[in-house]
mmCIF file as gemmi writes it, N, C-alpha and C atoms, coordinates in Angstrom:
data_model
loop_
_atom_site.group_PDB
_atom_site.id
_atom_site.type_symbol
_atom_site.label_atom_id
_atom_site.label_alt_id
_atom_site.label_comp_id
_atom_site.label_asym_id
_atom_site.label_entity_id
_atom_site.label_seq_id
_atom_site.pdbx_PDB_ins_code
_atom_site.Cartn_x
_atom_site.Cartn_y
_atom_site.Cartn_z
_atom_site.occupancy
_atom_site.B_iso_or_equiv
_atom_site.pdbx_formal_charge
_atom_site.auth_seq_id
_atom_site.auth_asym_id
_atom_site.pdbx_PDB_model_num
ATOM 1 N N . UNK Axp A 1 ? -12.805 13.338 -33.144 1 0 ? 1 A 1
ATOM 2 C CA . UNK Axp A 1 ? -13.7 12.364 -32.562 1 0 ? 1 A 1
ATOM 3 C C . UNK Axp A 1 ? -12.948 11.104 -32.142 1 0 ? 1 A 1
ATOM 4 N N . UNK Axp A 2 ? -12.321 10.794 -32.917 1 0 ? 2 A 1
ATOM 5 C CA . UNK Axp A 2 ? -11.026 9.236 -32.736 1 0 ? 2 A 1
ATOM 6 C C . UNK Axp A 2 ? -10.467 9.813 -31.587 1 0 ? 2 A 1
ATOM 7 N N . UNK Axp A 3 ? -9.764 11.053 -31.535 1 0 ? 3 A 1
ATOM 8 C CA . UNK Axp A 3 ? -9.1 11.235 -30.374 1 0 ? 3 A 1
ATOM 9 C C . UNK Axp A 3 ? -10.054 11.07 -29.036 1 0 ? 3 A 1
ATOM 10 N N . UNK Axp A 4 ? -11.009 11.827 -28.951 1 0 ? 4 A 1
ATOM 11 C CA . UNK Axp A 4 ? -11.551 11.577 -27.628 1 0 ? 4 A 1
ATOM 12 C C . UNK Axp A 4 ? -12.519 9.985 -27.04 1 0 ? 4 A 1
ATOM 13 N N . UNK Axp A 5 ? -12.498 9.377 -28.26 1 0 ? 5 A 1
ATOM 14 C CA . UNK Axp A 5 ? -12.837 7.877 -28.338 1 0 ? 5 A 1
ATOM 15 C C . UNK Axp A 5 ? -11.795 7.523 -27.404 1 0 ? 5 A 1
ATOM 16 N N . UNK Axp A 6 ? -10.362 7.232 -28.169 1 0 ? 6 A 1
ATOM 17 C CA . UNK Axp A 6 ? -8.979 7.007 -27.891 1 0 ? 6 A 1
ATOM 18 C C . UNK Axp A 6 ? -8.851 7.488 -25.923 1 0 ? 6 A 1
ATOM 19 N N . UNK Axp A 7 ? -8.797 8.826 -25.667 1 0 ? 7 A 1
ATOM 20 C CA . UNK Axp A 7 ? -8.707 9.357 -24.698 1 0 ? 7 A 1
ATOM 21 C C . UNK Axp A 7 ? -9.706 8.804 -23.463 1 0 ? 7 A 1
ATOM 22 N N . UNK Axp A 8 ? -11.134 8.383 -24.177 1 0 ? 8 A 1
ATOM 23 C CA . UNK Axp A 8 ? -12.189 7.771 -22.769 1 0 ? 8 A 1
ATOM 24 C C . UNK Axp A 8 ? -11.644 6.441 -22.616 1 0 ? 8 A 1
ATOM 25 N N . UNK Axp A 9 ? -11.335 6.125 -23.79 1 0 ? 9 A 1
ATOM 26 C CA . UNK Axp A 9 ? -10.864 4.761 -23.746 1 0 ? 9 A 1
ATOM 27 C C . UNK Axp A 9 ? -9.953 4.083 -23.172 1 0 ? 9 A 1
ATOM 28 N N . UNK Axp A 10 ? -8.673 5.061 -22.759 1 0 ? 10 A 1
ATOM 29 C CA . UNK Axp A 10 ? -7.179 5.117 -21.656 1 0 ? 10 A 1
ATOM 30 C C . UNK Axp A 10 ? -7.807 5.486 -20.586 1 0 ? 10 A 1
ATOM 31 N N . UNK Axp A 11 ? -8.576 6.307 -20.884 1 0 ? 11 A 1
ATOM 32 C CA . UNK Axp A 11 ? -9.011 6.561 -19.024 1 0 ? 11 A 1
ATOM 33 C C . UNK Axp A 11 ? -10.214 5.621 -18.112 1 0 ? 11 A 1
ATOM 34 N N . UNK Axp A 12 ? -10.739 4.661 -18.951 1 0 ? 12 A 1
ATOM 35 C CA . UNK Axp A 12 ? -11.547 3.347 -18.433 1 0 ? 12 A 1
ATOM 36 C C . UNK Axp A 12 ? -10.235 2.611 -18.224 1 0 ? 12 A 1
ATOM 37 N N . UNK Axp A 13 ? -9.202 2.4 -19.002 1 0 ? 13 A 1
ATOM 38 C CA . UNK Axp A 13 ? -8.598 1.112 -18.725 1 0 ? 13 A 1
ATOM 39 C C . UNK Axp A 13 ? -7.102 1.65 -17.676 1 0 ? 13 A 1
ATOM 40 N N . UNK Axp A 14 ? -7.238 3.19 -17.205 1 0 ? 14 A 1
ATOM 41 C CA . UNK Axp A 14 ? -6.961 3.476 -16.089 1 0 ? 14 A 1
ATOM 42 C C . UNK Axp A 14 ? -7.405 3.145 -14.688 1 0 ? 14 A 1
ATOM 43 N N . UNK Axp A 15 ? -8.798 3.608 -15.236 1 0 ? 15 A 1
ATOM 44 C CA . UNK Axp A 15 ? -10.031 3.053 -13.875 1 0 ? 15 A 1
ATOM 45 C C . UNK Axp A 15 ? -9.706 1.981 -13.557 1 0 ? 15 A 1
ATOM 46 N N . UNK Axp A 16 ? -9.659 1.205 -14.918 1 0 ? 16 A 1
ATOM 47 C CA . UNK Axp A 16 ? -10.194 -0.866 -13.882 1 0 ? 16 A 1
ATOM 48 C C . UNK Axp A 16 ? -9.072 -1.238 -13.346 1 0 ? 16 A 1
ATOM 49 N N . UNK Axp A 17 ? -7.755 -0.308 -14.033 1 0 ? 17 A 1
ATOM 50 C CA . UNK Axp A 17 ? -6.523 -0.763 -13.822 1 0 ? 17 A 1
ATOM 51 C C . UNK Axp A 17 ? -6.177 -0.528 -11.767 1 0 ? 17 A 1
ATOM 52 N N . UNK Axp A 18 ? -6.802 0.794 -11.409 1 0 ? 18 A 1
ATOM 53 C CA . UNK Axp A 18 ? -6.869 1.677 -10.589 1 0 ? 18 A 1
ATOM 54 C C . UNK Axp A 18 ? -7.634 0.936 -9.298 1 0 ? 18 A 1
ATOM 55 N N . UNK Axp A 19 ? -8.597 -0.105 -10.153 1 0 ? 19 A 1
ATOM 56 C CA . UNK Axp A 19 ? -9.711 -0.869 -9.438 1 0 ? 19 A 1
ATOM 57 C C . UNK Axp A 19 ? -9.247 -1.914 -8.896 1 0 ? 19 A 1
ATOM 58 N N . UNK Axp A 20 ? -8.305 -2.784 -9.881 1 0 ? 20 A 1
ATOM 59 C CA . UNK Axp A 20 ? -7.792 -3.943 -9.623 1 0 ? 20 A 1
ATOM 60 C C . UNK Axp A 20 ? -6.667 -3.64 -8.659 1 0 ? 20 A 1
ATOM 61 N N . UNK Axp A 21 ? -5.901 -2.758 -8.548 1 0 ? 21 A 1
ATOM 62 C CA . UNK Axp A 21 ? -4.792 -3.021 -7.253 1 0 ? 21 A 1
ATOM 63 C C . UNK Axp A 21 ? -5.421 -2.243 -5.618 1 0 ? 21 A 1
ATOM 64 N N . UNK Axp A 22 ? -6.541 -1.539 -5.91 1 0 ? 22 A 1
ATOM 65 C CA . UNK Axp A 22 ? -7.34 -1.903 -4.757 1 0 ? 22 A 1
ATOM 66 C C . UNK Axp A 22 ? -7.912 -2.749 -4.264 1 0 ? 22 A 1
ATOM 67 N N . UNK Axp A 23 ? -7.951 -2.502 -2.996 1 0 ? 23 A 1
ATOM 68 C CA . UNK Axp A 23 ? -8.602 -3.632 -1.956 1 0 ? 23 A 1
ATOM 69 C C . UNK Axp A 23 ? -10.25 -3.853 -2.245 1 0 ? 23 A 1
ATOM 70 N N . UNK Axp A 24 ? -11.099 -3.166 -3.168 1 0 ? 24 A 1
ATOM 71 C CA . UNK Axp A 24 ? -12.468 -3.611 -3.403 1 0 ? 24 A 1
ATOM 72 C C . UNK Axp A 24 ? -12.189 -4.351 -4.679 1 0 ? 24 A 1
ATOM 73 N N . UNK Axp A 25 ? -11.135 -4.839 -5.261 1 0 ? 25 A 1
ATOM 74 C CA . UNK Axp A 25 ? -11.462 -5.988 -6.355 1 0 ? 25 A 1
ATOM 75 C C . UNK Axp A 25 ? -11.901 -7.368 -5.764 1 0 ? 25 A 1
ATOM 76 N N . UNK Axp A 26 ? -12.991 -7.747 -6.361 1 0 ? 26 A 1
ATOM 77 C CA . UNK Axp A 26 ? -13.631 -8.955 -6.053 1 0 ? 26 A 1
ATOM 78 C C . UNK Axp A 26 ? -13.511 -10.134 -6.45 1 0 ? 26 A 1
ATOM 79 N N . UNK Axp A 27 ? -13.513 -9.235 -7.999 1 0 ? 27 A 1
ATOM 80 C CA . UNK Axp A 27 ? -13.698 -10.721 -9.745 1 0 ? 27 A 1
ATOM 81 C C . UNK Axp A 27 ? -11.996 -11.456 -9.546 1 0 ? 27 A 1
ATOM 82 N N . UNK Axp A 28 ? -12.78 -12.23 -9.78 1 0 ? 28 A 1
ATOM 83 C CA . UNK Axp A 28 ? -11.66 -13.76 -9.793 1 0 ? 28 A 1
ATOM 84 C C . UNK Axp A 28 ? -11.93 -13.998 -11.621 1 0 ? 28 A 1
ATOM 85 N N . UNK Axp A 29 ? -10.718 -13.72 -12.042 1 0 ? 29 A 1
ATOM 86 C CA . UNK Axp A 29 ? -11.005 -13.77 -13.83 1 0 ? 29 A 1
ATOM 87 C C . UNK Axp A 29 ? -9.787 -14.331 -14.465 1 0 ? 29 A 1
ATOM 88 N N . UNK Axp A 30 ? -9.204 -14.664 -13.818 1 0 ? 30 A 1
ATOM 89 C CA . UNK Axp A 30 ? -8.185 -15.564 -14.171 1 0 ? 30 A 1
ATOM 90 C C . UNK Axp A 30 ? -7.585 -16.804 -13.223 1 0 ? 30 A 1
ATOM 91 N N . UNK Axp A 31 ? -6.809 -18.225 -13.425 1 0 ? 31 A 1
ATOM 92 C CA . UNK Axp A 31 ? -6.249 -18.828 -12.541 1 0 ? 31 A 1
ATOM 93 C C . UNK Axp A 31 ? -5.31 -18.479 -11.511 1 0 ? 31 A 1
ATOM 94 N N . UNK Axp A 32 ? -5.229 -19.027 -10.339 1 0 ? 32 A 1
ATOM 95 C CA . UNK Axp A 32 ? -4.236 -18.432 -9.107 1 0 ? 32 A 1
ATOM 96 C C . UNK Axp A 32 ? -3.19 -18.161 -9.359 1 0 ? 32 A 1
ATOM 97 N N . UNK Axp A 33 ? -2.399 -18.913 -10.961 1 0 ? 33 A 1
ATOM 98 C CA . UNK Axp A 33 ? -0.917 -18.828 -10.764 1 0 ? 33 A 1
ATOM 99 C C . UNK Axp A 33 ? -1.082 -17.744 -11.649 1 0 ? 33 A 1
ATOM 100 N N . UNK Axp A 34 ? -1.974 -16.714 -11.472 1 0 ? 34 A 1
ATOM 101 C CA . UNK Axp A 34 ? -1.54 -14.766 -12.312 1 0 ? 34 A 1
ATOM 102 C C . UNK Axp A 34 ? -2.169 -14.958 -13.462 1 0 ? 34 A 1
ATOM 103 N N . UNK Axp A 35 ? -1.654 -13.416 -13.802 1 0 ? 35 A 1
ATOM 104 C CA . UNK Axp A 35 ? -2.527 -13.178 -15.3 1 0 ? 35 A 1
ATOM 105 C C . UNK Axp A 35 ? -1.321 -13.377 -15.878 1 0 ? 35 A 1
ATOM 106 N N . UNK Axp A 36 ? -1.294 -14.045 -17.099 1 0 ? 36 A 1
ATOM 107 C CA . UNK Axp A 36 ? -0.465 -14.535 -18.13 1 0 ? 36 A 1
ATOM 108 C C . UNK Axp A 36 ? 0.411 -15.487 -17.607 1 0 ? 36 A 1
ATOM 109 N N . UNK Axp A 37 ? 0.424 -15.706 -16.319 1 0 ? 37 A 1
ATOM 110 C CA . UNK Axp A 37 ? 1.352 -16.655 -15.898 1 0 ? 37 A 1
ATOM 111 C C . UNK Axp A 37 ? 2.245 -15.726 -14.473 1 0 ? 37 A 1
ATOM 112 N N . UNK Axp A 38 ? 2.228 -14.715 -14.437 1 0 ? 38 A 1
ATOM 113 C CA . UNK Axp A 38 ? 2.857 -13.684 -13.861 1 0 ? 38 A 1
ATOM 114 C C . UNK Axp A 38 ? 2.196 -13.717 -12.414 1 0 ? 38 A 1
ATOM 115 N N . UNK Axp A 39 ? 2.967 -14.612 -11.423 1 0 ? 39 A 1
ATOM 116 C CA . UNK Axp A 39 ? 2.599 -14.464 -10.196 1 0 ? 39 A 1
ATOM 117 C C . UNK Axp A 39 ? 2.124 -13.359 -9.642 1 0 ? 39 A 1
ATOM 118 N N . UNK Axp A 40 ? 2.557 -12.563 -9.867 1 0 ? 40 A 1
ATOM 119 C CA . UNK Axp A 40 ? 2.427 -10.981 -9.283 1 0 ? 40 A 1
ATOM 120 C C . UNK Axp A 40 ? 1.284 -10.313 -9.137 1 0 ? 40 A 1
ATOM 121 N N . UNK Axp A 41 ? 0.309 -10.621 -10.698 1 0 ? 41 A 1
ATOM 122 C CA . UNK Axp A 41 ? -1.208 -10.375 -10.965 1 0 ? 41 A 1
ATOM 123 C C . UNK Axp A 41 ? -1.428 -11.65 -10.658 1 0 ? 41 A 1
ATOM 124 N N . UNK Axp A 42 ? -1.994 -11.306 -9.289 1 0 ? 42 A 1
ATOM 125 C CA . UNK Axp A 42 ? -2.878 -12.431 -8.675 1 0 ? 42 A 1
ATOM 126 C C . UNK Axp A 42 ? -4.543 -11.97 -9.164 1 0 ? 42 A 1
ATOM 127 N N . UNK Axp A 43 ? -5.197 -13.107 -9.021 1 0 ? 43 A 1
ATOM 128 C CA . UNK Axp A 43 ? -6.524 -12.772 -9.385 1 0 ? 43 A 1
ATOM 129 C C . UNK Axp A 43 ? -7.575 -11.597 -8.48 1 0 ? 43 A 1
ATOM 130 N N . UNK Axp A 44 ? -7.087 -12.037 -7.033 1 0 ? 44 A 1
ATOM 131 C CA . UNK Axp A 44 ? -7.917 -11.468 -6.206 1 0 ? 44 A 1
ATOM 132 C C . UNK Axp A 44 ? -7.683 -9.661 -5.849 1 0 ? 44 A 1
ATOM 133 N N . UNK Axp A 45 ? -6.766 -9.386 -6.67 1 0 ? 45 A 1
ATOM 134 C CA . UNK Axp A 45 ? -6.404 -7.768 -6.641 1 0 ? 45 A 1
ATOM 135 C C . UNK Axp A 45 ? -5.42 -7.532 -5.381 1 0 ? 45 A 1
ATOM 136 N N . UNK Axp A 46 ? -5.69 -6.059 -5.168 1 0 ? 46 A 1
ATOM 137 C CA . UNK Axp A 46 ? -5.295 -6.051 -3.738 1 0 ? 46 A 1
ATOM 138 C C . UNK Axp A 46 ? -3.667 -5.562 -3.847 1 0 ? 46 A 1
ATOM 139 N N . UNK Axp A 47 ? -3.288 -5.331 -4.725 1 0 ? 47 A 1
ATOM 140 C CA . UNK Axp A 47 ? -1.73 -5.101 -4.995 1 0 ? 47 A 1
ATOM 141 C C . UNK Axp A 47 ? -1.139 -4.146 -4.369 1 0 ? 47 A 1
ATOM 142 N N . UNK Axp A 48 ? -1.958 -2.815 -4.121 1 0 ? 48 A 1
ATOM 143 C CA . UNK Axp A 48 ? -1.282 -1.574 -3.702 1 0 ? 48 A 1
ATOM 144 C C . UNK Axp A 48 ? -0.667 -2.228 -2.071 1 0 ? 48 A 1
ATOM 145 N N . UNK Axp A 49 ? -1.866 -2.841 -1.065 1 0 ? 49 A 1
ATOM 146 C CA . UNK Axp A 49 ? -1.592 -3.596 -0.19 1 0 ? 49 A 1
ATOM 147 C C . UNK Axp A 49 ? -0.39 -4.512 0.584 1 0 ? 49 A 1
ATOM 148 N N . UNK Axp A 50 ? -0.082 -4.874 -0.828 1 0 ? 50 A 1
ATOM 149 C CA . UNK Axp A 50 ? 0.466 -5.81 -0.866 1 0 ? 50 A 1
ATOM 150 C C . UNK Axp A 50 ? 2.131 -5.252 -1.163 1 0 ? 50 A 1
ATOM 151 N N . UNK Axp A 51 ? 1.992 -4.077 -1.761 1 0 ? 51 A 1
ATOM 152 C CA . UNK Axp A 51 ? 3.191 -3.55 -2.175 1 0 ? 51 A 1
ATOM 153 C C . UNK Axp A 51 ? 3.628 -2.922 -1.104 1 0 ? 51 A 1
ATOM 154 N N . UNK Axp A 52 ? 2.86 -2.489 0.193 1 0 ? 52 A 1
ATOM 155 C CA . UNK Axp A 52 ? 2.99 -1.489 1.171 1 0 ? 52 A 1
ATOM 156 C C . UNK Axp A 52 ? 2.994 -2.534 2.631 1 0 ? 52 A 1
ATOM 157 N N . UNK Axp A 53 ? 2.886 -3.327 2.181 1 0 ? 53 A 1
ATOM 158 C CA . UNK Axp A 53 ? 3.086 -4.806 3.779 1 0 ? 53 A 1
ATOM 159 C C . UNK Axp A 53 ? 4.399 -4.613 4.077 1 0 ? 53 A 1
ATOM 160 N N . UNK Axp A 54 ? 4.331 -4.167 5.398 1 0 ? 54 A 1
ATOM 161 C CA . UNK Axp A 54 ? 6.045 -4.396 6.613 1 0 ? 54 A 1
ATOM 162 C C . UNK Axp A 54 ? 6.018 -2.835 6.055 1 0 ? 54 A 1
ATOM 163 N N . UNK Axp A 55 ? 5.943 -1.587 5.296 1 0 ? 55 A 1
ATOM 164 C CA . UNK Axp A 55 ? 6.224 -0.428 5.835 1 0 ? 55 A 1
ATOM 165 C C . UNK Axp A 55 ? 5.356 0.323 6.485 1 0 ? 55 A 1
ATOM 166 N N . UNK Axp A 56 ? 6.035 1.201 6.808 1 0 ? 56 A 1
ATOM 167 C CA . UNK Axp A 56 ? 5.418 2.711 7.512 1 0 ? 56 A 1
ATOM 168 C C . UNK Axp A 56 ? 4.158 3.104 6.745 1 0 ? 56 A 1
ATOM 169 N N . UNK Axp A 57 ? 4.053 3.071 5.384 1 0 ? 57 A 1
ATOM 170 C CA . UNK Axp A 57 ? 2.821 3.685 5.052 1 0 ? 57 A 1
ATOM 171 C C . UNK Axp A 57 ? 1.569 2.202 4.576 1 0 ? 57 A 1
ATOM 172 N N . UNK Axp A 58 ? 1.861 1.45 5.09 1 0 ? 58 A 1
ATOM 173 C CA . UNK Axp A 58 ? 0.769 0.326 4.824 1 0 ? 58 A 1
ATOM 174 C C . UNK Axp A 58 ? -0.915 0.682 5.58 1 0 ? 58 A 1
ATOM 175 N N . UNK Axp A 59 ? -0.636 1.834 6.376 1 0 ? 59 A 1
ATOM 176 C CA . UNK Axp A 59 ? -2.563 1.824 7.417 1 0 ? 59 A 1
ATOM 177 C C . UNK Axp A 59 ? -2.827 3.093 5.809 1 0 ? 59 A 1
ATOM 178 N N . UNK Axp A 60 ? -1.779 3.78 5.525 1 0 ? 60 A 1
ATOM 179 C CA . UNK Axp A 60 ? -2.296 4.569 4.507 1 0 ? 60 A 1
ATOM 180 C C . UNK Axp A 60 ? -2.628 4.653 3.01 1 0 ? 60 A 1
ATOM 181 N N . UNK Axp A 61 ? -2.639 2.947 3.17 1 0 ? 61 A 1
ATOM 182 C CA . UNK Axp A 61 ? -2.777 1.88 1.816 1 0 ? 61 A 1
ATOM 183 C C . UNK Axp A 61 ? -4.208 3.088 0.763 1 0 ? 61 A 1
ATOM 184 N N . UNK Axp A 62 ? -5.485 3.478 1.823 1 0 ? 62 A 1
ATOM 185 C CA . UNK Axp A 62 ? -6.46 3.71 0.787 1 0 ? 62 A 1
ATOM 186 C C . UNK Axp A 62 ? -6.017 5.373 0.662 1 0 ? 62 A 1
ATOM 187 N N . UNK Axp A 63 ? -5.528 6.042 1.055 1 0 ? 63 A 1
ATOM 188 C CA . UNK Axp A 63 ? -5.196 7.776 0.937 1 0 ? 63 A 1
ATOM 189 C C . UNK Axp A 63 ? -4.212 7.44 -0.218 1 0 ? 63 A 1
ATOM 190 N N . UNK Axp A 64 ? -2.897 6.561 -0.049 1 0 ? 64 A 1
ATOM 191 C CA . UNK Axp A 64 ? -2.34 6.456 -1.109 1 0 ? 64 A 1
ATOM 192 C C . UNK Axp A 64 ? -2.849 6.058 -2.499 1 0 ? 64 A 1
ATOM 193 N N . UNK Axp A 65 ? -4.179 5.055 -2.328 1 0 ? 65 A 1
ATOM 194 C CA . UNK Axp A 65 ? -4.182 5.177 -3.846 1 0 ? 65 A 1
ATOM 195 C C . UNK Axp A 65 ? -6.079 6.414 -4.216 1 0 ? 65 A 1
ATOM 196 N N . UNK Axp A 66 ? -5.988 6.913 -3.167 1 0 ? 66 A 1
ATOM 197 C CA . UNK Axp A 66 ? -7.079 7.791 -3.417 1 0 ? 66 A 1
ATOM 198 C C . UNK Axp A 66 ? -6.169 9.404 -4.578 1 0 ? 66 A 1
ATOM 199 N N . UNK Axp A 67 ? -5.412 9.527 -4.002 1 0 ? 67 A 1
ATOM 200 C CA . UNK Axp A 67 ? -4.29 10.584 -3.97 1 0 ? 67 A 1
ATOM 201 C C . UNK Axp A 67 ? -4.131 10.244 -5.381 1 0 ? 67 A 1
ATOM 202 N N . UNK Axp A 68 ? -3.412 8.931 -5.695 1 0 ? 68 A 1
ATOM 203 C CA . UNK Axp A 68 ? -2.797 8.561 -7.155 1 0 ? 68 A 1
ATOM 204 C C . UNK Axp A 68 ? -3.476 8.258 -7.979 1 0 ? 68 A 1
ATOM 205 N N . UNK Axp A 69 ? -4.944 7.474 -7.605 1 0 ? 69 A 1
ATOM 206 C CA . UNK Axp A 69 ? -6.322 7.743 -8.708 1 0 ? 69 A 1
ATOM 207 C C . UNK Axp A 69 ? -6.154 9.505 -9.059 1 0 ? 69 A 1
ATOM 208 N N . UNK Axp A 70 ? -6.443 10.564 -8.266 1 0 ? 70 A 1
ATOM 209 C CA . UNK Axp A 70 ? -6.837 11.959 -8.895 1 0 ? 70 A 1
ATOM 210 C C . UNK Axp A 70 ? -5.776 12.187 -9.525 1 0 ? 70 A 1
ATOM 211 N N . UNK Axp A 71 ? -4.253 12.176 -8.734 1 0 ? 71 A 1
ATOM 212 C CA . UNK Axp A 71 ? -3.109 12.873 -9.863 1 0 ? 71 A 1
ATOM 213 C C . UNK Axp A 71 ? -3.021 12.238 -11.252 1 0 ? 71 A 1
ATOM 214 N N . UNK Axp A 72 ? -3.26 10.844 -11.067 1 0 ? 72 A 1
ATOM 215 C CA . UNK Axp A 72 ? -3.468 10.208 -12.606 1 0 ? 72 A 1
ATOM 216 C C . UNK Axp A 72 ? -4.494 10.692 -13.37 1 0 ? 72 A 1
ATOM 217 N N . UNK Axp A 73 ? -5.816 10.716 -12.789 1 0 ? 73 A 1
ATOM 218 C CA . UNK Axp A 73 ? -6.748 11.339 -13.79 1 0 ? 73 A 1
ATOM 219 C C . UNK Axp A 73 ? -6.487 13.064 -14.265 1 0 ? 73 A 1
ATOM 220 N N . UNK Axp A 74 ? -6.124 13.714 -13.146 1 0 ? 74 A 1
ATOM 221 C CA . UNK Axp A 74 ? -5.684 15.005 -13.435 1 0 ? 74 A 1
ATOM 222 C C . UNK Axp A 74 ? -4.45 15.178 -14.542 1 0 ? 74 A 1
ATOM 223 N N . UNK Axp A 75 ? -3.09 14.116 -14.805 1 0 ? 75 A 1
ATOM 224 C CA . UNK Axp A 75 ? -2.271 14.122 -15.687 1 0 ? 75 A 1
ATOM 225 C C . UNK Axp A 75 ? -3.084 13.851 -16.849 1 0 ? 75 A 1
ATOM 226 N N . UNK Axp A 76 ? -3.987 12.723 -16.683 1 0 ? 76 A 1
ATOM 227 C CA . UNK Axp A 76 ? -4.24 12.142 -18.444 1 0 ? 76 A 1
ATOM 228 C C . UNK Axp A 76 ? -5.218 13.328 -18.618 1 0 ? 76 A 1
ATOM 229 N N . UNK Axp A 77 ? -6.059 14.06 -18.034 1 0 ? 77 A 1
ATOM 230 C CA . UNK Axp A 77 ? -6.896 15.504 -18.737 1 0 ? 77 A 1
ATOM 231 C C . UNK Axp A 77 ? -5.679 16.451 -19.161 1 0 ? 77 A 1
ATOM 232 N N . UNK Axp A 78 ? -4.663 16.807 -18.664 1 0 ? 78 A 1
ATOM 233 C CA . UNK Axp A 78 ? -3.673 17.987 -19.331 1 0 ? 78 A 1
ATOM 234 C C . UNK Axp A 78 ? -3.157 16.991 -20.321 1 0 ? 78 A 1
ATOM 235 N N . UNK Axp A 79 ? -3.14 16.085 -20.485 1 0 ? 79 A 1
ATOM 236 C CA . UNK Axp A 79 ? -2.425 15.193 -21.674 1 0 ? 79 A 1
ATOM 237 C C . UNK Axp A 79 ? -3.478 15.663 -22.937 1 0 ? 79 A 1
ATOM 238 N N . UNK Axp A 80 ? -4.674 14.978 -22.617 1 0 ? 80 A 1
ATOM 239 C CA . UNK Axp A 80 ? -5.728 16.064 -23.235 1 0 ? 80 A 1
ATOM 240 C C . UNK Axp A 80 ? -6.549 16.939 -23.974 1 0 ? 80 A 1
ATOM 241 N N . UNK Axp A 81 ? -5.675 17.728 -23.035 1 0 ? 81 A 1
ATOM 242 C CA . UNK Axp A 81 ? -6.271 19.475 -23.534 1 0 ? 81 A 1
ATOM 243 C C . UNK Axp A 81 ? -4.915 19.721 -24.117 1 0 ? 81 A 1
ATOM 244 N N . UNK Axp A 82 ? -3.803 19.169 -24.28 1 0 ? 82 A 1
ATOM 245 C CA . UNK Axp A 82 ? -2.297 19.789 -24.419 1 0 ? 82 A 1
ATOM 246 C C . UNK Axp A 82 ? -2.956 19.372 -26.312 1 0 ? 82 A 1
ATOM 247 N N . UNK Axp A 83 ? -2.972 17.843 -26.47 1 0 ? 83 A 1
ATOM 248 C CA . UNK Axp A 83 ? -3.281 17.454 -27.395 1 0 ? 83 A 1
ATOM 249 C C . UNK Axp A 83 ? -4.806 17.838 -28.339 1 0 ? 83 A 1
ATOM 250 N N . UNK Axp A 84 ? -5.846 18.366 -27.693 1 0 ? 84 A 1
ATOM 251 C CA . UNK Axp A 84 ? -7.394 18.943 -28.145 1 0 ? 84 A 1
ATOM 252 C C . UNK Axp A 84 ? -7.281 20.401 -28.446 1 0 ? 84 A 1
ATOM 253 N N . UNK Axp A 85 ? -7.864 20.92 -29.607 1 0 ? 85 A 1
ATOM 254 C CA . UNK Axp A 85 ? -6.799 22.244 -29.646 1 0 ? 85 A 1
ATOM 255 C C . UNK Axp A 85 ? -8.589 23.315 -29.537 1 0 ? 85 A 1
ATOM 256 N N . UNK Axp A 86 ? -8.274 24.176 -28.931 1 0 ? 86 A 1
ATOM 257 C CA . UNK Axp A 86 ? -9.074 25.322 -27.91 1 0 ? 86 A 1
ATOM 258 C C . UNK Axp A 86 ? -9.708 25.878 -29.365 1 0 ? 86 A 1
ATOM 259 N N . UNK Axp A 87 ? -11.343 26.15 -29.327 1 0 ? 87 A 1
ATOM 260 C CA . UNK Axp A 87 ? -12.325 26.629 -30.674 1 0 ? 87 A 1
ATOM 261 C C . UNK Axp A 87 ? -12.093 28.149 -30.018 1 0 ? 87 A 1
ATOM 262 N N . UNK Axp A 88 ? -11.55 28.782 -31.011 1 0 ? 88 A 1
ATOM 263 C CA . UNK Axp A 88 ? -11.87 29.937 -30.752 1 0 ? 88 A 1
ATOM 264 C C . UNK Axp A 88 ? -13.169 30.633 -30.598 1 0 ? 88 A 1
ATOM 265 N N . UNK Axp A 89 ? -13.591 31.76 -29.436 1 0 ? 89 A 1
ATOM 266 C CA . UNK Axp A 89 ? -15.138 32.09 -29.809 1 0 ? 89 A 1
ATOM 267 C C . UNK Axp A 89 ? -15.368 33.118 -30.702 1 0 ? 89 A 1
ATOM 268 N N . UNK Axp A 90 ? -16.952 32.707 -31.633 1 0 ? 90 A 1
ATOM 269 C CA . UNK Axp A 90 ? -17.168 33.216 -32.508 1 0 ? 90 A 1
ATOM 270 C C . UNK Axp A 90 ? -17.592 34.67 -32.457 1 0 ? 90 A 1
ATOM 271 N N . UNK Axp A 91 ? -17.379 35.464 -32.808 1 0 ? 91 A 1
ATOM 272 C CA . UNK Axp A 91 ? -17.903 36.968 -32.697 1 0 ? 91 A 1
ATOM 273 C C . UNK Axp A 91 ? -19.36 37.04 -34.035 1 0 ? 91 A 1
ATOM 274 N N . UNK Axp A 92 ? -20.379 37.302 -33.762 1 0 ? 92 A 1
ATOM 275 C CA . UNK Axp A 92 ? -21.362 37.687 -35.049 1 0 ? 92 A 1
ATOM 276 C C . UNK Axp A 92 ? -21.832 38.626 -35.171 1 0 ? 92 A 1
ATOM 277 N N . UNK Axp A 93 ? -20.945 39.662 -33.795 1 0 ? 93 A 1
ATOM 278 C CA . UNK Axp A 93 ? -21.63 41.344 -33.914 1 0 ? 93 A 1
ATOM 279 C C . UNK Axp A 93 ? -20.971 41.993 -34.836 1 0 ? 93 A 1
């Protein structure tokens, strides 16, 4: 039960994580000069963007992180099931 607590619990703070360097973050939740002080986490999100300005794949800013939302969620489920161990089925005939 702890484990799959543990497990929803990495995969929300995947999500918001997932949320915040997209271009639909809104919340302003910290001061301009970053989170902890760290220019980099700016408040207004937007990072993937921002990481992809002046190259070739910047128009493919939302496929790129559509793509890396699923392979991430698809890694942390085999993380998982590697770790959740399979009930054998019961026979009662």
């Amino acid at each position: 039960m702890i484990r799959r607590v543990l497990f929803l619990g990495l995969s929300a703070a995947l999500g918001v994580w997932f949320y915040y360097i997209s271009r639909f973050w809104d919340l302003r939740l910290w001061d301009r000069e970053g989170l902890f002080g760290i220019e980099a986490l700016r408040p207004q999100g937007g990072l993937l963007a921002r990481w992809l300005r002046g190259t070739d794949l910047a128009p493919y800013e939302l496929l790129i992180w559509v793509v890396a939302f699923f392979l991430s969620l698809t890694i942390l489920q085999k993380i998982f099931d590697f770790f959740t161990p399979t009930e054998e089925p019961h026979d009662d005939g």
